[in-house]
N, C-alpha and C positions, 0 to 999 in steps of 0.2 A: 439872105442867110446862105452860107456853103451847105455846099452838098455834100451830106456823113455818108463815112462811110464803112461800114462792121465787117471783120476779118474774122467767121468764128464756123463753124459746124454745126451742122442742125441738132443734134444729139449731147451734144456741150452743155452741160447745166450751166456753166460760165458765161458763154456765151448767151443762153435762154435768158438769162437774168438781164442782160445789159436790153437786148431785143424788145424783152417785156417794158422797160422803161422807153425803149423809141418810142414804143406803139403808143402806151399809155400819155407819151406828152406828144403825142399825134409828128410827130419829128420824121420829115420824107430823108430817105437813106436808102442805101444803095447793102447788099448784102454778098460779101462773096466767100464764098465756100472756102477754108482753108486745111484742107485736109495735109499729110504727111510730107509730103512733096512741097505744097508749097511754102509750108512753115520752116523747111530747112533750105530755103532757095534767099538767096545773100539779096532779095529783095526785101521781101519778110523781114529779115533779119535787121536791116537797117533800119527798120520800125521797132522791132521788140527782138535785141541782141539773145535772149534766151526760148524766142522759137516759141514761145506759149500765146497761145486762144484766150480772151478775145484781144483784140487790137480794133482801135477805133481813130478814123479820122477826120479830122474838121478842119478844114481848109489847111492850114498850116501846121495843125496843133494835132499829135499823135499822144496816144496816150495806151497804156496796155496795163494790163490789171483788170479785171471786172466788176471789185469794188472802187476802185479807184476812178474808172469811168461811169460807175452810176454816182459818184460826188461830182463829176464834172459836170453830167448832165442837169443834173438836176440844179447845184450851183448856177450854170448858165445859161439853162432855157426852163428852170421852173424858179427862179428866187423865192424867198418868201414865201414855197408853198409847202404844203403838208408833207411833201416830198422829205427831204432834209428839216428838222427845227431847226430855228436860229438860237430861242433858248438854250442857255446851260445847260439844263437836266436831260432837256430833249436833245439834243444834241451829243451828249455823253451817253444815253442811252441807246440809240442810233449807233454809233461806232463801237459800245460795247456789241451790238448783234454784229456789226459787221468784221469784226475779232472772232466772234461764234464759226460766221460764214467759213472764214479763212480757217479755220482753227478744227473743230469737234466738228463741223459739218463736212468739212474736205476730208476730213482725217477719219468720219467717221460712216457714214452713208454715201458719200460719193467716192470713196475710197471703194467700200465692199461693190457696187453698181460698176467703176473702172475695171475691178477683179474678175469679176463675174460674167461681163459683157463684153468685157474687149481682153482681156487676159491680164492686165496692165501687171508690172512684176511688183504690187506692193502685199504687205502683210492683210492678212485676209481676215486672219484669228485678231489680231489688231484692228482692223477695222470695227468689226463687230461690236468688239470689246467699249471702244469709243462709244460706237452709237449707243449699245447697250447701258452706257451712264448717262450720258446726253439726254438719250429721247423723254424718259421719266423726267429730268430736268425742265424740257422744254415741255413735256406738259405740264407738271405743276407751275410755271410759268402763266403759258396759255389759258389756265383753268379759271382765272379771273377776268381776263382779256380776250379782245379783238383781235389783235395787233401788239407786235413783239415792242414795239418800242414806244410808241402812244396809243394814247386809251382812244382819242379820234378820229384818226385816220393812217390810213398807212404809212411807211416811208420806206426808203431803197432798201432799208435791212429785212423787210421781210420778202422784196424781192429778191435780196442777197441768200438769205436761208429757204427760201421757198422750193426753188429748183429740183435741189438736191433731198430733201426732205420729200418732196409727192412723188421723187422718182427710186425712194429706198427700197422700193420691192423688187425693183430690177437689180436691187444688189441682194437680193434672197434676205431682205431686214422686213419685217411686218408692222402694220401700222395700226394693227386689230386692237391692242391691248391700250391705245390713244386718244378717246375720243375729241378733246379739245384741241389736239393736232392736227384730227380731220376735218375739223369744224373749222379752224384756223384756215387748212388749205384751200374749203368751200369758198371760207369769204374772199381770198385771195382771186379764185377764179372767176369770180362773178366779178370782180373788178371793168370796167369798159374796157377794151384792148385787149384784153389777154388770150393767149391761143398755149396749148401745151407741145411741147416737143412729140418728135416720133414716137411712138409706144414703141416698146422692144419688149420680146418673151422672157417671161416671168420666172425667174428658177426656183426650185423649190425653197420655201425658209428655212433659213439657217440658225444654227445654234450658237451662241459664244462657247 
């Protein structure tokens, strides 16, 4: 087996997501901090021409995206497992959360947590607004379910939506008024492997 190896930052929910799947499929890797500096250094670069977290690499094979690296993984070192379905449904259901991820999760809670914690220049009243439709969404989702995409076990979309979702407080977004979302995150953490990112101070909640 090559030795992987993760390009991402410990505070990166992007990154957290791909890390959670090493661990969980026990996969030895190597991890190297990619902060400001070296994401714009024409090394980086020739891995992932647009400078973005995570980047992941397997002997010859570079891949950048963090949805797109938990399809690799799990395609090549879990087949056939609860990870990804192979079924139709499960498998369309799967990539529908991993559209969420990319979508109403970035745009919505990891967006307000970048404003908040790092200054990042996006819309703030925007963020909000997103999660503010989203989160009720995803719990009446959740309010029947385990798991965003099958009823038996997990797969990469809820470590795709998960990150950013347990860490909306750090975007001043609250999770009080959610129960099956908390309940949701519980079972997520109890999972074998899992470890959380750095905490970061909480700012007060926000309003849309």
């Amino acid at each position: 087996m090559n030795r992987i190896t993760l390009y991402g930052t410990l505070l990166s929910g992007h990154t957290h997501r791909v890390a959670l799947l090493l661990k969980m499929l026990n996969l030895p890797h190597d991890s190297i901090e990619a902060g400001a500096d070296v994401r714009a250094s024409e090394a980086f670069q020739a891995m992932n021409p647009w400078g973005q977290i995570p980047v992941l690499v397997d002997g010859e094979t570079v891949i950048s995206d963090s949805n797109a690296i938990l399809v690799y993984l799990a395609k090549t070192y879990a087949p056939d497992s609860h990870w990804l379905p192979q079924d139709a449904l499960g498998a369309a259901h799967t990539q529908q959360w991993l559209c969420k991820a990319a979508g109403e999760v970035r745009y919505g809670p990891a967006s307000a947590r970048l404003i908040a914690q790092f200054g990042t220049k996006e819309d703030y009243q925007s963020a909000l607004k997103v999660a503010e439709k989203f989160l009720p969404q995803l719990e009446q989702h959740l309010s029947p379910r385990q798991f965003l995409a099958s009823e038996q076990a997990p797969t990469i979309a809820d470590l795709a939506c998960y990150s950013y979702i347990a860490l909306a407080p750090e975007g001043g977004i609250s999770l009080e008024a959610y129960p099956s979302i908390k309940q949701w995150l519980k079972r997520i953490e109890q999972l074998p492997g899992f470890f959380s990112t750095p905490p970061l101070p909480l700012p007060e909640p926000a309003k849309a």
